[in-house]
N, C-alpha and C positions, 0 to 999 in steps of 0.2 A: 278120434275127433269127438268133442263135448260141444253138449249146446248151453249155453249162459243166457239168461235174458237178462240186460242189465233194465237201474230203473228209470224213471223219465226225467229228466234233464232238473234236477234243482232249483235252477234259476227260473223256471217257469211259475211255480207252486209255494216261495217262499225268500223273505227276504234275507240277505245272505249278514252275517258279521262282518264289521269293515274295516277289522283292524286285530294285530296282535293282543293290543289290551283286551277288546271286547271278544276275542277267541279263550282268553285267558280268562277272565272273568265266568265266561260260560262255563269251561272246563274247570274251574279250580283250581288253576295250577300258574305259576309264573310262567311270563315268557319266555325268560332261558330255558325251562322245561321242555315248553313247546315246540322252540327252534329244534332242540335236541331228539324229541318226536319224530318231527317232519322229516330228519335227515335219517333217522337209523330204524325207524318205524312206519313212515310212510304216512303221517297224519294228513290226510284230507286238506292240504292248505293251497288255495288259487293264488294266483299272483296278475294284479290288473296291467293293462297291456301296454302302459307307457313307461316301465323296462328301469322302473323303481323294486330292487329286489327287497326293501321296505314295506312298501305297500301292498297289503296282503287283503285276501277275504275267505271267506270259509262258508258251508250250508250248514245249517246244525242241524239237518235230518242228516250229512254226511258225516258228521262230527258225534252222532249215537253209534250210527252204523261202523264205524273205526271200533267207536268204545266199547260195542258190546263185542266185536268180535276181537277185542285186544286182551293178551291174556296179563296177569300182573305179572309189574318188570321191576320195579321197586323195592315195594316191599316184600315180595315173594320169598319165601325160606330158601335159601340156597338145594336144600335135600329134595323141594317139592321140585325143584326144574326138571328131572326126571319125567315127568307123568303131563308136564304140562304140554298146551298144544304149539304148535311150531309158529312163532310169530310172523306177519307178512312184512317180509325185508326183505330185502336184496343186497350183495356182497358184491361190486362190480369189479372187473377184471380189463385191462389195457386194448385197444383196438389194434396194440400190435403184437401184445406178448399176453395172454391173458389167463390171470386164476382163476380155478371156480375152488374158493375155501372153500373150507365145511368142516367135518368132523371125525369123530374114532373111537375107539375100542374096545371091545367086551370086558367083561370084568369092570363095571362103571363102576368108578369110587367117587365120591363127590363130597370130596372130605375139603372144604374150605380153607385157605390160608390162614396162617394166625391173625387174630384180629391188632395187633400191631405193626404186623405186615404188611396188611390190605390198608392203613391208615397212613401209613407212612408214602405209598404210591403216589406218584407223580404221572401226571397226565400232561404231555404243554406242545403246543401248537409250536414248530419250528422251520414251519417257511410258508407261505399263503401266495398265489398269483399263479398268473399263468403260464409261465415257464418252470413250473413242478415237473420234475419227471418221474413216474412212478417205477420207475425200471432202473433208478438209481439206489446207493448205497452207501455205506454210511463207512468212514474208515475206523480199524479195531479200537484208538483210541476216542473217535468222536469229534476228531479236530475239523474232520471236513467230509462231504457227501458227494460223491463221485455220480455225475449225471453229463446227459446229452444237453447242450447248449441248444435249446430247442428255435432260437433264434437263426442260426445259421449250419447245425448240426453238429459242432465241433464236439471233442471231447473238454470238460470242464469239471471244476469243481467248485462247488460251493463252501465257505466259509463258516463253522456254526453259530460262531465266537460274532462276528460281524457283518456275516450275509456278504461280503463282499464274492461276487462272481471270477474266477478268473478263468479263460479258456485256455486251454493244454496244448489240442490241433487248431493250425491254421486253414486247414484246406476243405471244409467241411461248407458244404454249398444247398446240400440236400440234394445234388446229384451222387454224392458221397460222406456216410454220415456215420458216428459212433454208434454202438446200441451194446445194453446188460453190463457198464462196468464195471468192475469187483476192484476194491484195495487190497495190497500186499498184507500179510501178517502185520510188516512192518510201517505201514504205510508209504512207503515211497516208490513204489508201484504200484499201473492200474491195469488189468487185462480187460479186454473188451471186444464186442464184434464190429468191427468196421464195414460197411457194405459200399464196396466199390462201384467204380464208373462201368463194371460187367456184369452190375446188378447178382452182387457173389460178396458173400462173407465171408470177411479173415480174421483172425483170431491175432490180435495186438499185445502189444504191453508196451505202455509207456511210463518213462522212468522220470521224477519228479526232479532226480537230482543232477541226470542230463540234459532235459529239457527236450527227449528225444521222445520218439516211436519206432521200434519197427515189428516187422510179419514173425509172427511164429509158427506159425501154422496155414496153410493153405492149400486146398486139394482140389482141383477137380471133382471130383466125384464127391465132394463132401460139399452142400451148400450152405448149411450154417454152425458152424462152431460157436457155440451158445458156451459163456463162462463162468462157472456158478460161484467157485470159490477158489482158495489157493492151499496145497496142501502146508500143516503149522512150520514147514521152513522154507517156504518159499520158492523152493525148487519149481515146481509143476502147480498147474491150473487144471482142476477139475471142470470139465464140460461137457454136454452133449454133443453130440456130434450128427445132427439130420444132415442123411447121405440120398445122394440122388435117387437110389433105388428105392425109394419110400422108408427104409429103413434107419433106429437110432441106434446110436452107440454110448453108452458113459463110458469117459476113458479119462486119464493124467496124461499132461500134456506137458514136457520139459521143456522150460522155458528159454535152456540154453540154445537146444540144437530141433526142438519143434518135434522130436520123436512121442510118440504115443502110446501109453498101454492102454490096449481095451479091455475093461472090466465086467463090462455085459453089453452083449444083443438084444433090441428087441425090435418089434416090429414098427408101425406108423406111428405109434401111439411113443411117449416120451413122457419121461416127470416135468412137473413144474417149477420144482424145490428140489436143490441136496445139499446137505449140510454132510463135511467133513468132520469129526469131532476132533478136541483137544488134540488129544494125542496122536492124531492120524491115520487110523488102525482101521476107522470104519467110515464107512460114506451110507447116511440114512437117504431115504429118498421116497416119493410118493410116486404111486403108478393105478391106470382104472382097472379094475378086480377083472372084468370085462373088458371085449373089442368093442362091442355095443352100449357101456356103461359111463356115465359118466361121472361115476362115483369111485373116490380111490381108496387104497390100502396104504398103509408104509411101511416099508421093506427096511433092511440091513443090510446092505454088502461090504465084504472085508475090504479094505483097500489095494489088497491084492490079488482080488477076484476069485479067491479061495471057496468064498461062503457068501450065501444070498437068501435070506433067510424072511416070511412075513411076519411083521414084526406088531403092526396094530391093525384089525378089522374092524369091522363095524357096517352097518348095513348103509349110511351114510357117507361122506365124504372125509379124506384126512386129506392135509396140507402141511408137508414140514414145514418149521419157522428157523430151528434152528438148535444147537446145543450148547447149555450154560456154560460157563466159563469155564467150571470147575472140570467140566464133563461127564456130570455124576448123574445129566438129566436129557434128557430128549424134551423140547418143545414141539408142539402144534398146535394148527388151530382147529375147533370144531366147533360144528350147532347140534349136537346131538340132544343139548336141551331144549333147544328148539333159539338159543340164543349163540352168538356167534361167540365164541371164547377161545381162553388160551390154556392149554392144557398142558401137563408134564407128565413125561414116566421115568420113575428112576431105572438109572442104567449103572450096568458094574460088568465090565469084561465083554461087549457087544450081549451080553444077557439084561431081557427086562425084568426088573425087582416090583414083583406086587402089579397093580393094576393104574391107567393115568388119572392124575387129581386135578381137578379145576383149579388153575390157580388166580384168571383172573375172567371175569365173566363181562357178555355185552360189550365187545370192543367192536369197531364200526371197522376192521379191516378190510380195505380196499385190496392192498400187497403190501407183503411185510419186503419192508427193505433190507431188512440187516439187526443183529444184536452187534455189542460192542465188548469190548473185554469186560466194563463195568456194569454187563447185563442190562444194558438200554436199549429195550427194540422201537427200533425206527418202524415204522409204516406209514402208508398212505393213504387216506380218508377223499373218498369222489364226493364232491361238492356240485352246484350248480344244477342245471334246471335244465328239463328236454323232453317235449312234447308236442302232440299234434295239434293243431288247430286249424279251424274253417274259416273261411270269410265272403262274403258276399262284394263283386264288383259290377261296376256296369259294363258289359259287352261293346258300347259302342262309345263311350266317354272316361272308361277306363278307372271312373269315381267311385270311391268305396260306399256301395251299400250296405253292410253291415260289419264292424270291425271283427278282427280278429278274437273267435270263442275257443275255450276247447273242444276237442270234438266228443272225450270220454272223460269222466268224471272219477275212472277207475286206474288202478293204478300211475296216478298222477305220477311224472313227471320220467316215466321209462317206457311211453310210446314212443316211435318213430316211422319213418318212411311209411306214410300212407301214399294210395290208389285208388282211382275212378274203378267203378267196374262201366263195361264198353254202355251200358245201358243207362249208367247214373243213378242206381236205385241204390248202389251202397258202395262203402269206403271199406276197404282192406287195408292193414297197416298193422307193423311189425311190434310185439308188446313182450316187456318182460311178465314174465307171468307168475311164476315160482316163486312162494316164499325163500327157496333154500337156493344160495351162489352156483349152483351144478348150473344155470342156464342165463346167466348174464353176461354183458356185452356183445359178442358178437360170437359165443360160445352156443348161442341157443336161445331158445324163448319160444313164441306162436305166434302165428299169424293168425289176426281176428279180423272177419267178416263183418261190418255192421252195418244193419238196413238203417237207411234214413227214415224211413218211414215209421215205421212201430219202434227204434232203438232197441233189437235184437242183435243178439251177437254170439257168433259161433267161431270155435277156436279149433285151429288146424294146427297141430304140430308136424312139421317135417320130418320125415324119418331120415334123419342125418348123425350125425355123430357131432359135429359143429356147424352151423349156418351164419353168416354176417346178416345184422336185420337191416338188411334192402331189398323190397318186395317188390314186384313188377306184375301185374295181374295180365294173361291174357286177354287179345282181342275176341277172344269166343267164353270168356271168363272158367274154363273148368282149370285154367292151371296159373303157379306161379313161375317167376325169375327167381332163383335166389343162388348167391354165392357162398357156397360152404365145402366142406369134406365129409363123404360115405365111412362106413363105419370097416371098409379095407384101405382107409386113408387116400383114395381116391379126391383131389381137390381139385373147385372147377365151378361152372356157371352149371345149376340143374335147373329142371322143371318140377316144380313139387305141385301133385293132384289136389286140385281145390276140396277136394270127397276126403281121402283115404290120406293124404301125408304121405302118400308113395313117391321119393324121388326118383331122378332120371338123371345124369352124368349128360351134360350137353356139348359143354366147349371142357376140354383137360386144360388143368393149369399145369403148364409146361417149365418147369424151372430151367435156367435161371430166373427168366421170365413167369409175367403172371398174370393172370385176366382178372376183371374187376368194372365192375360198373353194367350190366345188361341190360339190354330195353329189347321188347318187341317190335317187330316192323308193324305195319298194317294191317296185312292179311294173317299176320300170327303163323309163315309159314319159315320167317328169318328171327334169329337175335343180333343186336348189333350190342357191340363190344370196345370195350379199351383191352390192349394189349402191350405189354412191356416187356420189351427185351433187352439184351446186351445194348446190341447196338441201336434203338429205339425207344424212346420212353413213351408211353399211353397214344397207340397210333391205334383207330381208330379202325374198326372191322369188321365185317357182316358174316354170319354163318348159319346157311340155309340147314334145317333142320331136316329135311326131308334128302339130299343128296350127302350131305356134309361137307360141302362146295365153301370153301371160305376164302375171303379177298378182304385185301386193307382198302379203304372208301379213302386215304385222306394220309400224304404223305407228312404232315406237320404233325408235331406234338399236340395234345390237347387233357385240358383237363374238367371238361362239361359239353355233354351234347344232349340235343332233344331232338327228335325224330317229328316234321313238317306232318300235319293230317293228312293232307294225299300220301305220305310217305315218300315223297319226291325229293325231298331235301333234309338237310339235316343243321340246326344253327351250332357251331361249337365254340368254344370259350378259347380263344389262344394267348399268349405271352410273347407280345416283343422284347427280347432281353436287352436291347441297343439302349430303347424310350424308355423301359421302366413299365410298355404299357401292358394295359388290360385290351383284348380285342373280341370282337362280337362279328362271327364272319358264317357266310353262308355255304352250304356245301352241298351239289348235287350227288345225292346218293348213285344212279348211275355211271357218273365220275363226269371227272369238267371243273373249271378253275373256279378257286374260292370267292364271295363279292363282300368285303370288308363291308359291315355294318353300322358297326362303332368303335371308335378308341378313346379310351380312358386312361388318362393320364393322372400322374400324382401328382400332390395325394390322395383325390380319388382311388379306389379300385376295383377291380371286380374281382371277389374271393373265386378261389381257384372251384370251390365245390358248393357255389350258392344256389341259389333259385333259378330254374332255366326251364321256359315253356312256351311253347307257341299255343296262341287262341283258337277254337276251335276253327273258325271261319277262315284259318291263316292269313288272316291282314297284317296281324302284330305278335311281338317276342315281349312275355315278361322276361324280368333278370333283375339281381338284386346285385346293389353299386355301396362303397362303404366311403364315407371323407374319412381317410388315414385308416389307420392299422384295422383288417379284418377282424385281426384277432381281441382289441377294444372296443370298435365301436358297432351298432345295430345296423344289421343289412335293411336299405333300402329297397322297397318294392318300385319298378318302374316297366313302363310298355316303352317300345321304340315299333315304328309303322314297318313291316317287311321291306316295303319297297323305297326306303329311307324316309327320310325324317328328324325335327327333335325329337330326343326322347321324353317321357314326361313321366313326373313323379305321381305314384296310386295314392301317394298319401299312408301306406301300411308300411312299419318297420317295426323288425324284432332281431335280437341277438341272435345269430347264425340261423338267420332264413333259410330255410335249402328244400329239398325232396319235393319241389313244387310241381301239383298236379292240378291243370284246370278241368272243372266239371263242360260235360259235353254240351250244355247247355250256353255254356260261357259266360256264366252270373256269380260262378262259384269256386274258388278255391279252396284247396287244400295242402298244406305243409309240414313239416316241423321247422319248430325253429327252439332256442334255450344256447345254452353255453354249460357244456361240463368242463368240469376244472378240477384239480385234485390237491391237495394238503398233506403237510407231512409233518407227523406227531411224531412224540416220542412218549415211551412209557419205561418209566423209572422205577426202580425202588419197588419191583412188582414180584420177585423170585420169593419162595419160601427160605431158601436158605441162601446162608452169605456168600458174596462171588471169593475168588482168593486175595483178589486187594481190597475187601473190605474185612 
């Protein structure tokens, strides 16, 4: 645990710049620059609260504070990157499958590309909006990008040539949905994991020119056949294999008859990347050096399990991306200069030749999707904006007294899930922290402390292996709620010490099933919980910590609940599938029938994971309401009276409201709210040497 003292609030001591130009003018630099900044750098830039991503303001005491601690990214000699200091960014990684890039290998060579190489690179934005899927890929010759149809979960693909969408499966509901497709060598196959209505992955292939799908692979004991690539004829799918015993497998999976070699054991721990090469002889792959570590190596195995050999070290992180066309090269990614790049090692015979070259620096990778035979790697770039903020309301009129601020001035725009502590004197909430990708998304980060009073702030890392950043502060404040896995792959709801980051294993997450979402009771002697099973989705659970006594409170699905201040009730978010509607319904936590609140009909809705809070006093339920698509437009803030009522609008709206916690006082909230969104680039014309059809 460290202590940080951050500084006092900006906006108190100084008037702020009220626009890209007048940021730009200060700094000297165009605005395309600065846009460029903000996303891969982290420049200091606010954005005012009426949900114009336009309209921007900045401190220029924050805007020094960036500049002296940012090191040169521009003009910097390519050979000085070595020695410089590791710039603050962050590399984020998916909420359902997630990387942490990074870097590799001893023997640093930092021999730059030709300069007609690096001149010739093409860089170009090839799909923007909110049905990106980062977990898609791109087919060998580029004609189309194999993704989840995030609209209704089907399998799909996208068009490069015309953007035209078309979907593959029809049956895909989000009670059963695609996920990781991979194309054929040839393209006219896509292997993928399907997650069924028993909450269980099957490993698919569906064929372009039947118009079909069916199972190749499915096991009991095996719960997700992860599919990374296809060996170069077709035959078999390379995948992992996470088996119920906490244990993974790489293995080839034939595609006729579903049989499997396994190629290596190993424990909880599993790659995130394997690339097959050319010729099919070897399968490269990244693994953490450590059980405790979450920094990796990249390994060699022969394709026939023969030979497993380490292949690039480094004290930092490696991430395969993939291997050139030719097969002469091994790509990765690394920030070993402190910048996030793509690097090669030449290969001859599964032996590495010489040491890896920088070949292309400062790329913003989110997850690389895919290379093509014409050497174009696709990847994915997180966009959009997500952060905490405060607001002041009135307790008895429900009118906003002070609109929505942020709460930290630091690392803008990768805080989340804040917390009251029981006493009101400070806000706990989840922060990336790290300049380096080992600790973003829901892979890791801290939890920060800050007093309202003096704006101190101390940081608690969990000792986890992985944590989701959703924090829950105890009723007697020495500990937290959070959802992660121990470093023997244990996954599960822990309690992490407010002091020491020492966690605790509370609720097991039980596959096929999975727990997700915890809150504290009252007396801080229960957690209550969502739980998913085969035959259940998100039912709704109590688990006394001191007996380990657990009961389902609530036989409906749900997908939001908030725990009443006497602890007596519970409000939860449900779905009528018949209306279409959103419902607002009351639940005694001793048990006893539910009292329908409200229902919201479309195109109103209630986002399934918005704002949900009951007022101190329990007279009234905040919840935030959207007119039409959640996923478009800004959650509304509203109160509805416990004991019915209209509801009525706060007057507060922000793009994905959620994590909402009222201060004990009842004059004060706190949330996150923003919209991440992801992009998908491609990079061109980036290889030192020619592919074989150029």
């Amino acid at each position: 645990m460290t202590e940080n003292l951050s500084t006092e609030n900006a906006s108190q001591t100084e008037n702020p710049l009220e626009s890209w130009k007048e940021i730009a003018a200060y700094l000297k630099r165009d605005v395309s620059t600065l846009k460029r900044w903000e996303k891969s750098e982290g420049l200091p830039v606010h954005r005012h609260l009426h949900l114009t991503r336009s309209s921007v303001f900045a401190y220029p005491s924050e805007l020094d504070g960036w500049w002296g601690r940012r090191r040169p990214r521009e003009d910097a000699p390519t050979q000085e990157a070595g020695v410089q200091r590791r710039s603050v960014r962050a590399v984020a990684v998916t909420a359902i499958s997630l990387l942490a890039l990074a870097t590799a290998g001893d023997g640093l060579a930092l021999r730059p590309a030709s300069a007609a190489q690096r001149e010739g690179t093409i860089s170009r934005l090839a799909w923007a909006g909110p049905l990106v899927d980062p977990l898609g890929a791109p087919s060998p010759d580029g004609s189309y990008i194999a993704i989840t149809d995030y609209a209704t979960g089907n399998l799909a693909i996208r068009e490069t040539t015309t953007g035209a969408v078309r979907r593959l499966t029809e049956n895909g509901d989000w009670r059963g949905w695609a996920e990781f497709p991979v194309p054929s060598p040839d393209g006219k196959q896509i292997a993928y994991a399907w997650f069924n209505e028993k909450a269980q992955r099957e490993l698919r292939v569906y064929s372009l020119e039947s118009s079909s799908a069916r199972i190749v692979y499915a096991r009991d004991e095996v719960e997700n056949p992860q599919p990374f690539a296809w060996t170069p004829d077709g035959s078999r799918v390379l995948a992992v294999l996470a088996r119920a015993d906490r244990t993974n497998q790489i293995a080839l999976i034939t595609v006729t008859d579903g049989s499997a070699q396994v190629l290596k054991v190993m424990d909880w721990r599993s790659p995130q990347k394997l690339a097959i090469s050319p010729d099919g002889r070897y399968v490269a792959y990244d693994f953490p050096r450590r059980e405790n570590s979450p920094e990796r190596d990249i390994f060699l195995l022969a394709a026939d399990g023969s030979r497993d050999e380490l292949l690039v070290t480094h004290p930092d992180n490696d991430v395969v991306l993939g291997w050139t066309p030719d097969g002469r090269k091994l790509l990765f990614a690394s920030d070993r200069t402190g910048r996030l790049g793509i690097w090669e090692l030449p290969m001859a015979g599964g032996t590495a030749l010489g040491s890896p070259v920088l070949v292309r620096s400062d790329v913003p990778l989110y997850r690389p999707m895919g290379l093509t035979r014409q050497g174009a790697l696709y990847y994915c770039v997180r966009t959009g904006f997500s952060d905490v903020y405060v607001a002041g309301l009135d307790a008895v009129t429900g009118a906003v007294l002070s609109p929505p601020a942020p709460l930290s001035s630091r690392f803008v725009g990768w805080n989340r899930s804040p917390d009251w502590s029981a006493d009101g004197r400070s806000v706990a909430y989840a922060s990336q922290r790290e300049s380096s990708p080992r600790s973003v998304g829901w892979m890791g980060g801290t939890i920060v402390v800050r007093s309202l009073a003096s704006g101190a702030e101390r940081e608690i890392t969990p000792r986890l292996a992985q944590w989701g950043l959703l924090v829950r502060w105890s009723p007697d404040g020495r500990s937290f709620l959070v959802f992660g896995r121990d470093t023997k792959g244990h996954a599960g709801i822990f309690t992490v010490s407010a002091e020491t980051g020492e966690a605790t294993l509370v609720v097991r997450h039980d596959p096929p099933g999975h727990v997700q979402f915890p809150a504290w009771s009252s007396d801080g002697e229960s957690v209550f919980y969502m739980r998913t099973t085969p035959e259940a989705s998100n039912r709704l659970h109590a688990r006394n910590l001191k007996t380990g006594a657990d009961r389902e409170l609530f036989s409906r699905s749900t997908n939001n609940a908030a725990l009443s201040p006497d602890g007596r009730s519970m409000v939860v978010r449900l779905g009528d599938q018949e209306e279409q509607a959103g419902v607002l319904a009351i639940v005694p936590v001793g048990g006893g029938e539910a009292k329908e609140l409200l229902r919201v009909m479309p195109p109103n809705a209630l986002p399934p994971w918005g704002g949900l809070a009951w007022t101190p006093d329990g007279k009234h339920i905040l919840f935030t309401q959207t007119t039409g698509d959640p996923a478009q437009q800004p959650y509304e803030l509203w109160r509805i009276p416990v004991e019915g009522g209209a509801p009525q609008k706060t007057g507060i709206a922000m793009q994905g409201l959620r994590h909402l916690r009222v201060h004990p006082d009842g004059e004060r909230i706190v949330f996150g709210a923003g919209q991440i969104q992801h992009e998908t680039w491609v990079l061109e014309n980036f290889l030192t040497t020619p592919t074989e059809d150029e």
